[in-house]
C-alpha positions as CSV (number, residue, x, y, z in Angstrom):
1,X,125.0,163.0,109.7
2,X,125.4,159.6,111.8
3,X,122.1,158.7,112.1
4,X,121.5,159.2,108.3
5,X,124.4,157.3,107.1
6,X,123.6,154.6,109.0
7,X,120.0,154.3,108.1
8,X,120.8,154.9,103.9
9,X,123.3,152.0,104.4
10,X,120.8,149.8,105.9
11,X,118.1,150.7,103.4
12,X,121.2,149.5,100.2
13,X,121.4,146.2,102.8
14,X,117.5,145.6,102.3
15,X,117.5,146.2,99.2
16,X,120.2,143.7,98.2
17,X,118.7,140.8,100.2
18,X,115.2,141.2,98.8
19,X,116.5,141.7,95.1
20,X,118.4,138.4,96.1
21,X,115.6,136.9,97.8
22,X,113.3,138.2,94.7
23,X,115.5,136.7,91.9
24,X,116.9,133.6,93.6
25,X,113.7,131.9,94.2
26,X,113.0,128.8,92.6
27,X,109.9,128.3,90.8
28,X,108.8,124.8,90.2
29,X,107.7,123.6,87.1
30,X,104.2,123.5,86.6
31,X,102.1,122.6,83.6
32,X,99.3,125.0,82.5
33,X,96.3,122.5,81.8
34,X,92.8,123.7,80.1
35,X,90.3,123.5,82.1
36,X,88.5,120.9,80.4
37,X,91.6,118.7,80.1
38,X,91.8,118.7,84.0
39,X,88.4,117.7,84.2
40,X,88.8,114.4,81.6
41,X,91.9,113.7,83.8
42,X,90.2,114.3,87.3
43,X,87.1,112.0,85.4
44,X,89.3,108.8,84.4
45,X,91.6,109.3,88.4
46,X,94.8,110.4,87.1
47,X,94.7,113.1,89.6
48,X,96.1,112.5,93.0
49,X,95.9,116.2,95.4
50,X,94.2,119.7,94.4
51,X,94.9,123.3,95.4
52,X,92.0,125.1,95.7
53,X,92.3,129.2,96.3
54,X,89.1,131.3,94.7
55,X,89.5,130.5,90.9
56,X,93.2,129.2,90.9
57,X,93.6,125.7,90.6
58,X,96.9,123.5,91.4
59,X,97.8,120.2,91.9
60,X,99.6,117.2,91.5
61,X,99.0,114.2,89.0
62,X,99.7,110.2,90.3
63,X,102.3,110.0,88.2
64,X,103.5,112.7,90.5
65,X,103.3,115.6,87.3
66,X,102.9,119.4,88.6
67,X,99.8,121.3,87.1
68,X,97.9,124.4,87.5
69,X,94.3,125.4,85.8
70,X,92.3,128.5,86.3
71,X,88.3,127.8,86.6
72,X,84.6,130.0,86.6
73,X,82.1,128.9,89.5
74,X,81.7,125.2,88.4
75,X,79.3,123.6,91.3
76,X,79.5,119.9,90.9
77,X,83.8,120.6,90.5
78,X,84.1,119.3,94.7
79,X,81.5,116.8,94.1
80,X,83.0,115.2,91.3
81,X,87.0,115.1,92.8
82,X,85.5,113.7,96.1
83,X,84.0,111.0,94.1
84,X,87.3,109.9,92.3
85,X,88.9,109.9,95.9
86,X,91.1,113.4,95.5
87,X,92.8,114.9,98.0
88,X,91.3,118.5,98.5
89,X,92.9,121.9,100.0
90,X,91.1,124.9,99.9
91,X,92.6,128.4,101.0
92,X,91.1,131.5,101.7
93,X,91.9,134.8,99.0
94,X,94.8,137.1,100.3
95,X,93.9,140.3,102.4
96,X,96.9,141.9,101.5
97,X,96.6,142.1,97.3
98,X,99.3,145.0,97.5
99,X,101.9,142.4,98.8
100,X,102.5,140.6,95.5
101,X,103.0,143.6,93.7
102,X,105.3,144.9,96.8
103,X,107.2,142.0,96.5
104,X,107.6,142.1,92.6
105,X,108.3,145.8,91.9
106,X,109.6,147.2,95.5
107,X,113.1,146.3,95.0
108,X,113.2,149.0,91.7
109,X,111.2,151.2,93.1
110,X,113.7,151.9,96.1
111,X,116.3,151.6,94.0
112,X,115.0,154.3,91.7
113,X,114.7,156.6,95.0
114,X,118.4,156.1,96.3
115,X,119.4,157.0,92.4
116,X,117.2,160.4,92.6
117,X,118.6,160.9,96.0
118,X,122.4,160.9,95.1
119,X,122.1,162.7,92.1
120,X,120.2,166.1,93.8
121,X,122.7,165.9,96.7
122,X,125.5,165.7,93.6
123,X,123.8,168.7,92.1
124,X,124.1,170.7,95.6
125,X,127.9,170.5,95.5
126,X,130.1,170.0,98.0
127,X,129.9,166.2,97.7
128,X,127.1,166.0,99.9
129,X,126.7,162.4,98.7
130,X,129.6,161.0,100.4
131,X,131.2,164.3,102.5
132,X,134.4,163.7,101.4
133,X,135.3,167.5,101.1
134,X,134.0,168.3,104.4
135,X,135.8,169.5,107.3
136,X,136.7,167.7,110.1
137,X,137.6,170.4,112.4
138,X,136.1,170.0,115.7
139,X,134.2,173.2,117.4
140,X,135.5,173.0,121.0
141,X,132.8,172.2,123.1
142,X,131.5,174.5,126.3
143,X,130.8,171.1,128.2
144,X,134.2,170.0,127.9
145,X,137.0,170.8,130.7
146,X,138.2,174.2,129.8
147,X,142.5,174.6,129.9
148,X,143.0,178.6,131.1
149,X,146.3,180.7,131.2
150,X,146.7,179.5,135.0
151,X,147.3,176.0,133.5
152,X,150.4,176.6,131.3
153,X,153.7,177.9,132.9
154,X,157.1,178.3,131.6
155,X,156.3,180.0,128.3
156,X,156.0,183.8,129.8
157,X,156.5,185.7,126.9
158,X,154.3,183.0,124.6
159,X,151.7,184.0,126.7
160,X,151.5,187.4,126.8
161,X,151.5,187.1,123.2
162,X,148.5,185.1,122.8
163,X,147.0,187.3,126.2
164,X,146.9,190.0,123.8
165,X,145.0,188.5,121.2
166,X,142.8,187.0,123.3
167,X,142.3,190.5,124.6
168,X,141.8,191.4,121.0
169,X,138.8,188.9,120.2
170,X,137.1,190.5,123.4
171,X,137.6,194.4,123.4
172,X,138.6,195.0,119.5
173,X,137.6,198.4,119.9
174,X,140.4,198.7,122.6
175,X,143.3,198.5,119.4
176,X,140.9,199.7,116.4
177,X,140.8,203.0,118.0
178,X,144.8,203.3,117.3
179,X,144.3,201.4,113.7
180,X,145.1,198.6,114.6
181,X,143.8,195.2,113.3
182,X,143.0,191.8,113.9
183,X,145.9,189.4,113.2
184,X,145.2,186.8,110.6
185,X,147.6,184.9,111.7
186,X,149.9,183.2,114.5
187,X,152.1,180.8,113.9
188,X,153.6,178.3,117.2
189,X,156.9,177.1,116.9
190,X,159.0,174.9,119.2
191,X,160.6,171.7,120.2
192,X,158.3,168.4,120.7
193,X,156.7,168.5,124.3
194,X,156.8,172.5,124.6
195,X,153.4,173.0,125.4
196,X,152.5,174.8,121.9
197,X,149.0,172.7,122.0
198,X,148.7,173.4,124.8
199,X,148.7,177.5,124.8
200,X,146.1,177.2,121.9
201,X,144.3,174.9,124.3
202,X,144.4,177.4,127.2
203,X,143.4,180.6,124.0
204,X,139.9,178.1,123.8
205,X,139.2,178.2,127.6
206,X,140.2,181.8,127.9
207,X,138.3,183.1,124.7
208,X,134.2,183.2,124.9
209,X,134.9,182.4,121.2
210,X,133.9,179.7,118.6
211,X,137.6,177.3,118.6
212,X,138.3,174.9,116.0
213,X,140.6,172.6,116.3
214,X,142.3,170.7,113.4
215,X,145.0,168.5,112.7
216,X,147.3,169.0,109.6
217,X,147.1,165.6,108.3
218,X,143.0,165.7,108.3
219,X,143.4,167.7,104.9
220,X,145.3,164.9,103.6
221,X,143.1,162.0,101.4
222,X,143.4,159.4,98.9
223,X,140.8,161.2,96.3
224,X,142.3,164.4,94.3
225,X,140.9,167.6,95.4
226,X,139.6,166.8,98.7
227,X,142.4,168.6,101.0
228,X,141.5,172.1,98.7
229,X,137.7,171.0,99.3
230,X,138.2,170.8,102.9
231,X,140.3,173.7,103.5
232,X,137.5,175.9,102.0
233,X,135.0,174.6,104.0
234,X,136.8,175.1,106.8
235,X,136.7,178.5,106.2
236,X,133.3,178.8,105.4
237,X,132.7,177.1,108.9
238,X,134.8,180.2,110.1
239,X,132.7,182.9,108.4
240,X,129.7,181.6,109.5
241,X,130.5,181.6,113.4
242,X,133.1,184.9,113.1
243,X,135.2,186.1,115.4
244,X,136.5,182.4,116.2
245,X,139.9,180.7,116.4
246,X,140.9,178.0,114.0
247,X,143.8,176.2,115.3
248,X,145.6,173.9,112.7
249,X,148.5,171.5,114.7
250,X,151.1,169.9,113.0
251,X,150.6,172.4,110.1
252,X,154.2,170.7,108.3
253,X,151.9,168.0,107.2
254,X,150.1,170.1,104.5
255,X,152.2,173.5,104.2
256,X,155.3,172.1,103.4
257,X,157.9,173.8,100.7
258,X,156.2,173.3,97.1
259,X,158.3,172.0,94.1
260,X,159.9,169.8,96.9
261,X,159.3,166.3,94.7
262,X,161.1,164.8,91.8
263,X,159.1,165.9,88.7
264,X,156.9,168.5,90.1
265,X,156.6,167.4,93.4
266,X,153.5,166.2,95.6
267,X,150.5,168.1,93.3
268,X,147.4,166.8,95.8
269,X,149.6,168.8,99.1
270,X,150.2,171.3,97.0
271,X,146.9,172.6,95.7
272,X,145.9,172.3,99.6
273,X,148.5,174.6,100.0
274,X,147.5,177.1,97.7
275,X,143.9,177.5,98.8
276,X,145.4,177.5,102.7
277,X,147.4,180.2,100.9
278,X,144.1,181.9,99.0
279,X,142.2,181.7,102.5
280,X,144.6,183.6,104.8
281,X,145.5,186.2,102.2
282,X,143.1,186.7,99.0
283,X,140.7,188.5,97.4
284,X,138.2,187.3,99.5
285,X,139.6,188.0,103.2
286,X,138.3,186.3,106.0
287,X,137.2,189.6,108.7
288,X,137.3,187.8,112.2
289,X,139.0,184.7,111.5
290,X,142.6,183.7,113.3
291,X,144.5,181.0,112.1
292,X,146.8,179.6,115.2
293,X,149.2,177.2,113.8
294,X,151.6,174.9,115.6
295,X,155.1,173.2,113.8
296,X,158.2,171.6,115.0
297,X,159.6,171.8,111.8
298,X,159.5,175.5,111.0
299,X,162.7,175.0,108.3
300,X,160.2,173.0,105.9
301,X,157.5,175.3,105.9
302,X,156.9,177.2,102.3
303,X,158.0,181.1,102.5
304,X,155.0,182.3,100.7
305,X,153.1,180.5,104.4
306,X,155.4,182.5,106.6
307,X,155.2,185.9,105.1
308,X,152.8,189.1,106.6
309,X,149.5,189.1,106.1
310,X,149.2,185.7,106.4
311,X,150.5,184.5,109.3
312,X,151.6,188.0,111.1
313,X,153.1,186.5,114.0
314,X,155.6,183.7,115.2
315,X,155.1,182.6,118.8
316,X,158.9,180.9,119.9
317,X,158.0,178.3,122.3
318,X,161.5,177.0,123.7
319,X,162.9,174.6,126.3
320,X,161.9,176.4,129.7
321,X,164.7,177.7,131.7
322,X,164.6,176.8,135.8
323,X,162.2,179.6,136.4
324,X,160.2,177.9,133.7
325,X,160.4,174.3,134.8
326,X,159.7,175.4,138.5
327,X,156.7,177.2,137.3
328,X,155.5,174.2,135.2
329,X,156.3,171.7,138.4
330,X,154.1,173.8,140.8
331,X,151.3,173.1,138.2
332,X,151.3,169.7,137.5
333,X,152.3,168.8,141.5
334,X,148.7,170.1,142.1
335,X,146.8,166.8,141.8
336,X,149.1,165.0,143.4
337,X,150.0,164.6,147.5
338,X,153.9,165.7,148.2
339,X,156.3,165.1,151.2
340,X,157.5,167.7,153.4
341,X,161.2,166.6,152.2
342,X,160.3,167.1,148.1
343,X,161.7,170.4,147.4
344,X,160.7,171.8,143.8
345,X,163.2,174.4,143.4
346,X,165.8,171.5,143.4
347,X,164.5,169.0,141.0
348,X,163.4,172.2,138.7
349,X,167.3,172.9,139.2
350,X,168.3,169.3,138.5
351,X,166.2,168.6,135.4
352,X,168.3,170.6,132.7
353,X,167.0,170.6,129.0
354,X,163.8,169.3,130.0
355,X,160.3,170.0,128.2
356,X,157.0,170.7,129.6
357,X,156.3,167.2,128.8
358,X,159.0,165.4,130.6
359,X,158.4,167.1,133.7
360,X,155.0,166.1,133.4
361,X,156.4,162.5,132.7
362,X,158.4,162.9,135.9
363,X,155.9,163.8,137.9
364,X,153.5,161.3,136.8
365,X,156.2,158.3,137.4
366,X,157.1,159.7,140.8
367,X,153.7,159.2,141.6
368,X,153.3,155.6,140.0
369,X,156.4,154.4,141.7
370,X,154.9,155.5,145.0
371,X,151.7,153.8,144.8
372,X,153.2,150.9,143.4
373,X,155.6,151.4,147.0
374,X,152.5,152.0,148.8
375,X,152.9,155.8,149.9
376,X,150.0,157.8,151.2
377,X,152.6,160.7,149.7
378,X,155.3,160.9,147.2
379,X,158.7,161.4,148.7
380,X,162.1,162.9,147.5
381,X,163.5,159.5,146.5
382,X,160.6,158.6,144.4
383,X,161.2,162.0,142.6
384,X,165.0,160.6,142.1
385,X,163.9,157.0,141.2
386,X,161.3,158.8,138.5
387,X,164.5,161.1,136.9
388,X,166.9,157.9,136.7
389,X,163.9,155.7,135.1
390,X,163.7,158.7,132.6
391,X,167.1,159.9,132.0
392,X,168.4,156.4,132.2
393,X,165.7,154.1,131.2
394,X,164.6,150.9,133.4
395,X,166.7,149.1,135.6
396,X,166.2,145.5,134.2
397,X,168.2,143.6,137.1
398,X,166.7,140.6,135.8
399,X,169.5,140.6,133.2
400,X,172.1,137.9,133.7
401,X,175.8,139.1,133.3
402,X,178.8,137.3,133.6
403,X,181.7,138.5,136.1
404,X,183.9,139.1,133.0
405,X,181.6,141.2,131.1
406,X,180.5,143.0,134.0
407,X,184.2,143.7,135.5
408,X,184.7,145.4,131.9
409,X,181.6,147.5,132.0
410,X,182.6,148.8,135.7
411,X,185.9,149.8,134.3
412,X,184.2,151.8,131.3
413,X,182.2,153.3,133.3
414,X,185.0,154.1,135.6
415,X,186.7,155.8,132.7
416,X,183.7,157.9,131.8
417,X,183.5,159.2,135.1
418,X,187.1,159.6,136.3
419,X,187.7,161.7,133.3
420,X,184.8,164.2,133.8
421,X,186.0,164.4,137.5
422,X,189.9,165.5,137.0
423,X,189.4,167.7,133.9
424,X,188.3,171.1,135.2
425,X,184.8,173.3,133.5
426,X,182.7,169.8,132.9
427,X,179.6,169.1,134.2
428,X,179.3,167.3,137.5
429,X,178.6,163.9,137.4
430,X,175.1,162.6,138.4
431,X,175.4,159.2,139.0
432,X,177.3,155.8,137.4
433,X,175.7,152.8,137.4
434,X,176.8,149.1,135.9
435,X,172.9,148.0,136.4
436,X,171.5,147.4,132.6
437,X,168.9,150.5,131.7
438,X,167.4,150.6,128.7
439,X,169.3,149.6,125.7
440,X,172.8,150.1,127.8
441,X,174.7,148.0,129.8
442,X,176.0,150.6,132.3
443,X,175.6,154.2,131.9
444,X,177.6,157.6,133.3
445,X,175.1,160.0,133.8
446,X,176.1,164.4,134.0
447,X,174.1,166.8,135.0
448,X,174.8,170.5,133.8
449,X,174.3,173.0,137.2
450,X,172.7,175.7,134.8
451,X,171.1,176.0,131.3
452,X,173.9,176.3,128.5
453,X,172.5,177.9,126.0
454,X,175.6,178.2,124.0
455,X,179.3,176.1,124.1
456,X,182.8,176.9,124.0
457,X,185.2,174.6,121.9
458,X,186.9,173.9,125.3
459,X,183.8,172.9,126.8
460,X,183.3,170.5,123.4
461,X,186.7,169.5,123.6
462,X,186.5,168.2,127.0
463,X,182.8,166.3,126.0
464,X,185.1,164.3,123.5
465,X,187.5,163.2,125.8
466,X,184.8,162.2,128.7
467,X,183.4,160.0,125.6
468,X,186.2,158.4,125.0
469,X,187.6,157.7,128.2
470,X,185.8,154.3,128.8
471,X,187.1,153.0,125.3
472,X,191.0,154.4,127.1
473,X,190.2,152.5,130.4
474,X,189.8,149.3,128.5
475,X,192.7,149.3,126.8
476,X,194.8,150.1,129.9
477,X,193.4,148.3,132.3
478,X,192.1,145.2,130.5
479,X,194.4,145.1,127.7
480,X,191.5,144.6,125.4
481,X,188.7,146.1,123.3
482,X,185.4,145.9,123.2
483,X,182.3,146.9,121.1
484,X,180.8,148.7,124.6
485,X,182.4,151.7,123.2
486,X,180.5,151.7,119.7
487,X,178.4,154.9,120.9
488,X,180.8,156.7,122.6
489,X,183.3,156.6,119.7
490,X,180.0,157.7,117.0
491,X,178.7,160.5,119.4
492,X,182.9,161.8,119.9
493,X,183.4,161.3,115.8
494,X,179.8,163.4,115.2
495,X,180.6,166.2,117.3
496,X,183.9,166.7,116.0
497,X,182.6,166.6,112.7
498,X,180.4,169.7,113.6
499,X,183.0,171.4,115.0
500,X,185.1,170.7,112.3
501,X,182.6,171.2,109.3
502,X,179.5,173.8,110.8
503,X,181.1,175.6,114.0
504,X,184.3,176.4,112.6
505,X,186.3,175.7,115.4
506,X,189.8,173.9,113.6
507,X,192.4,175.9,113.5
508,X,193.7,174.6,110.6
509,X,190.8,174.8,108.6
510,X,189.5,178.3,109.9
511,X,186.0,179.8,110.8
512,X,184.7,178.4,107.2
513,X,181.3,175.9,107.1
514,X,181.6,172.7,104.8
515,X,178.3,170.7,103.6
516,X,174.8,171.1,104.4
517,X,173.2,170.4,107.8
518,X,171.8,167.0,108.1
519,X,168.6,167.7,106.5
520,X,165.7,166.1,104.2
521,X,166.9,165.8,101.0
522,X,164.2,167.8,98.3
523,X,164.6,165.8,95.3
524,X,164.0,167.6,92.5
525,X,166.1,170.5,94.3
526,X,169.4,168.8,95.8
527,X,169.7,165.8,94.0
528,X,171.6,167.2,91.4
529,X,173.2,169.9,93.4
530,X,177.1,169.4,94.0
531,X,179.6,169.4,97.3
532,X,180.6,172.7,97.7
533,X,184.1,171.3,98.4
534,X,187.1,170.1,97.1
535,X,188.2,166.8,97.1
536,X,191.6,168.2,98.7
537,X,189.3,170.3,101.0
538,X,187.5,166.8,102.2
539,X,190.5,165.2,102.7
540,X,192.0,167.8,105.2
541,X,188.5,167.7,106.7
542,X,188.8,164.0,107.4
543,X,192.5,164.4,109.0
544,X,191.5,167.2,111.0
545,X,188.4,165.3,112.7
546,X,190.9,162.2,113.1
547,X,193.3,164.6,114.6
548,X,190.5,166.3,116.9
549,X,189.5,162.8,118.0
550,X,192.9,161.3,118.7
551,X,194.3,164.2,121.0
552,X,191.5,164.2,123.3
553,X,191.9,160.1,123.1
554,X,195.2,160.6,124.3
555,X,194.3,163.2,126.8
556,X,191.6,160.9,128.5
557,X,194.6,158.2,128.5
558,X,197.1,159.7,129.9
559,X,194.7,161.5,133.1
560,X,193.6,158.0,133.5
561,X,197.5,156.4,133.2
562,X,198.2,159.3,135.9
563,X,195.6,158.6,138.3
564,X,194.7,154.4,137.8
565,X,194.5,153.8,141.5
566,X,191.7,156.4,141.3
567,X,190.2,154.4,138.5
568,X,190.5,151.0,140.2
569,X,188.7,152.2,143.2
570,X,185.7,153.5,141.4
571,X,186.0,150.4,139.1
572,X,185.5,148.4,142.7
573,X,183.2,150.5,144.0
574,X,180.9,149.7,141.5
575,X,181.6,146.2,141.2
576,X,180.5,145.6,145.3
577,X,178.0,148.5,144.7
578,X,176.4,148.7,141.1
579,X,175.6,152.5,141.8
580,X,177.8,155.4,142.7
581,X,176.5,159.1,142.8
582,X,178.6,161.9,142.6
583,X,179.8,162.7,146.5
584,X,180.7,158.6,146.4
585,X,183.1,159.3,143.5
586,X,184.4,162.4,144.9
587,X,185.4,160.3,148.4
588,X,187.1,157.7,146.4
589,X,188.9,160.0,144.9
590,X,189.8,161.8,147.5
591,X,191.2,158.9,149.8
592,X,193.2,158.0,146.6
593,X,194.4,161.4,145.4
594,X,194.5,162.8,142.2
595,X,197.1,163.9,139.9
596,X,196.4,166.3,136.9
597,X,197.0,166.4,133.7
């Protein structure tokens, strides 16, 4: 389809420049003589040059006057002009009398062929003409390197899921024979960075199948109808090559809730929608065609998407837990050449919360930072230098700093940190730096020693006071504030707002919810839709979330009032320093002493 775009473009390019060429040429002005008029002026030498070419006669008068004459065989016509001293051409009759009429009526006549051309690829449907309904799923090459099973770790029970219908596609009559069928549908859901497009990567290599692979926003277009025309060809695609595997990512982009606009909503997504909907579950069923479809954003999908029958399946793909990360560690540390000192098990165990995709991240900046070092293998530090660059950002030492500024960061950060290490139940402190990473001028960094999956008010309690301990430091030790704290006091106010308003953890208000979550707004839908509160009820919300905040400010104040020999020893420490990790803070503390709260 390339090849003949290209060429039907060329052809409309021709055909402009010699329609141009044809009509923008200038004629000159001749006048027609009679014969026997030129031959009375050629007789009295009024004529200066001649033209002849077989019976066609033109030439130029002396008073420089254009003119053209037609003549029979005249034999004394050469005598006679040499005689009055004209100057005579004579040309030879064209070869070629089909280029004139080439040259005349060639434009039109290709013209009239692209015309007849477009309107029987019109009458073919489908929009032939320009393929703007056409599909632009990809059919998954054999040539290209194949992703298996072996490949993706981490997701156990995501892939024994898609093991079976893999298993399906190659032995149906394995689950027919019980009367069972083919699902119709899986749907993938999980975080960013998961691995869902991934597992239906690894489904292609696995399956001897025909995979198409599609992304959501594909069946999106400018011109009405095109998203319904492409969803249907897509199908028919399907049909033709069945059993396959079409695999839709990002599906959120086209099966969104309908009626989610203000004054009927987005009509062009919507009748996408409704044929995806016809397709998977209609009169005319598809025998032998999965849908695989992969979302973040399950909570926007439309219900009549999610039910049976359409898609009969939802895959969770979640965060991995250590088992998980060690698994998806041992496969991407493959390619790459490792220390005897780099142990796995304990950055798999150190990496908390992270996705399939960071640890990939990690492992590919280990391996940059040592080449750039010049390592023939990457070592245990590089692995540490790699978590800090991605947990903290980049070190940009390069920053200038004056000694006030960065005397008051050492001190906030000395706050952060000496709070999480006297209140008991928080997570252990990873490091505390006053170097500038990223957006931050210094930065306390915790790492939790397992995967929390849930957390106690306590636990929440004692995050808000760890917050706002570096705002407390300042104000006790350098008798000032500053805007360094701006985060810490939004992150502190946020969570106790969820505590307050979606957890139910005030005892004052009770176990009651307030609000909705922090969603999209559907216009159309909540626009006009009220608080479900009082304005007495928002009022004691507001003093309980003050109240929340300010007893765990006072908290973090007073440990720090109790222990500020403590706090001036880490605040040194990092000033001669920059970096502390957490056995460094520990000794401080330790020579020091602590007193609790």
């Amino acid at each position: 389809m390339g090849y003949k775009n290209i060429a039907l473009w060329l052809a409309i390019g021709l055909i402009m420049v010699l329609v141009f060429t044809h009509f923008s040429t200038v004629k000159p002005q001749e006048e027609e003589l009679i014969f026997s008029d030129f031959l009375k002026k050629a007789e009295t030498g009024e004529v200066a040059e001649v033209l002849i070419k077989e019976n066609y006669i033109a030439g130029k008068l002396k008073d420089n006057t254009k003119f053209r004459t037609y003549t029979t065989d005249y034999p004394d016509l050469i005598k006679g002009l040499k005689d009055k001293d004209v100057k005579i051409t004579v040309r030879p009759p064209d070869d070629n009398k089909w280029y004139a009429f080439l040259l005349n009526w060639g434009p039109m006549l290709i013209l009239l062929g692209i015309w007849i051309f477009f309107m029987r690829q019109m009458q073919t449907g489908g929009n032939k003409a320009l393929s703007f309904g056409k599909s632009r799923a990809k059919l998954l090459s054999t040539a290209q390197k194949k992703i298996t099973f072996a490949d993706v770790a981490g997701v156990d029970e995501a892939k024994d899921e898609v093991v079976e219908l893999v298993d399906f596609l190659k032995d149906p009559q394995k689950f027919q024979k019980l009367g069972g069928r083919l699902p119709k549908g899986v749907l993938v859901v999980g975080p960013p960075g998961t691995g869902k497009t991934l597992l239906a990567r690894a489904i292609a290599g696995e399956a001897d199948v025909p995979f198409f692979n599609i992304s959501g926003s594909d069946f999106v277009e400018m011109f009405v109808g095109v998203g319904a025309s492409r969803v249907r060809d897509l199908f028919e695609q399907g049909k033709k090559n069945a059993p396959c595997i079409i695999f839709i990512d990002e599906i959120d982009a086209v099966g969104r809730h309908r009626g989610a606009g203000l004054g009927g909503g987005h009509d062009e997504r919507e009748q996408t929608l409704n044929q995806l909907l016809v397709e998977m579950d209609g009169f005319d069923t598809n025998e032998g065609v999965i849908l695989i479809a992969a979302t973040n954003r399950p909570d926007v999908l439309d219900p009549a998407l999610l039910r049976p029958g359409r898609f009969d399946r939802q895959i969770i793909v979640s965060r991995p837990d250590i088992k998980g990360r060690l698994g998806i560690l041992q496969v991407h540390t493959k390619k790459v050449t490792l220390s005897k000192d780099v142990n796995l098990e304990v950055i798999a165990r150190g990496t908390p919360g992270f996705t399939g995709a960071d640890l990939s991240n990690l492992v590919n900046e280990a391996a940059l930072l040592g080449a750039r070092r010049s390592k023939k293998e990457i070592d245990a530090k590089d692995f540490e230098d790699a978590k800090d660059k991605v947990l903290m950002g980049v070190e940009r030492r390069s920053m200038f700093i004056n000694e006030e500024e960065k005397k008051n960061t050492a001190y906030h950060e000395a706050g952060h940190a000496l709070v999480a290490k006297l209140i008991p139940g928080t997570d252990p402190i990873h490091k505390v730096t006053i170097i500038p990473r990223g957006r931050s001028l210094g930065l306390t960094q915790q790492l939790p020693i397992d995967d929390r999956y849930t957390y106690p008010s306590e636990y929440l309690h004692n995050t808000i006071a760890i917050l706002l301990g570096g705002r407390a430091a300042e104000e006790l030790v350098l008798k000032h504030m500053t805007t360094g704290a701006g985060n810490d006091i939004e992150r502190a106010t946020g969570l106790a707002r969820k505590m307050v308003c979606e957890w139910g953890m005030s005892e004052k208000l009770g176990p009651l919810t307030f609000g909705k979550k922090d969603e999209e707004i559907f216009l159309g839908r909540d626009i006009v839709r009220h608080r479900d509160y009082s304005e007495g009820t928002a009022i004691e919300i507001d003093n309980e979330i003050k109240a929340m905040v300010m007893k765990n400010y006072e908290r973090a104040k007073n440990l720090l009032k109790k222990n500020i020999k403590s706090l001036k020893g880490i605040a040194a420490a990092l000033l001669e320093k920059e970096t502390l990790d957490g056995n460094e803070i520990e000794a401080i503390i330790q020579n020091v002493g602590i007193s609790a709260a």
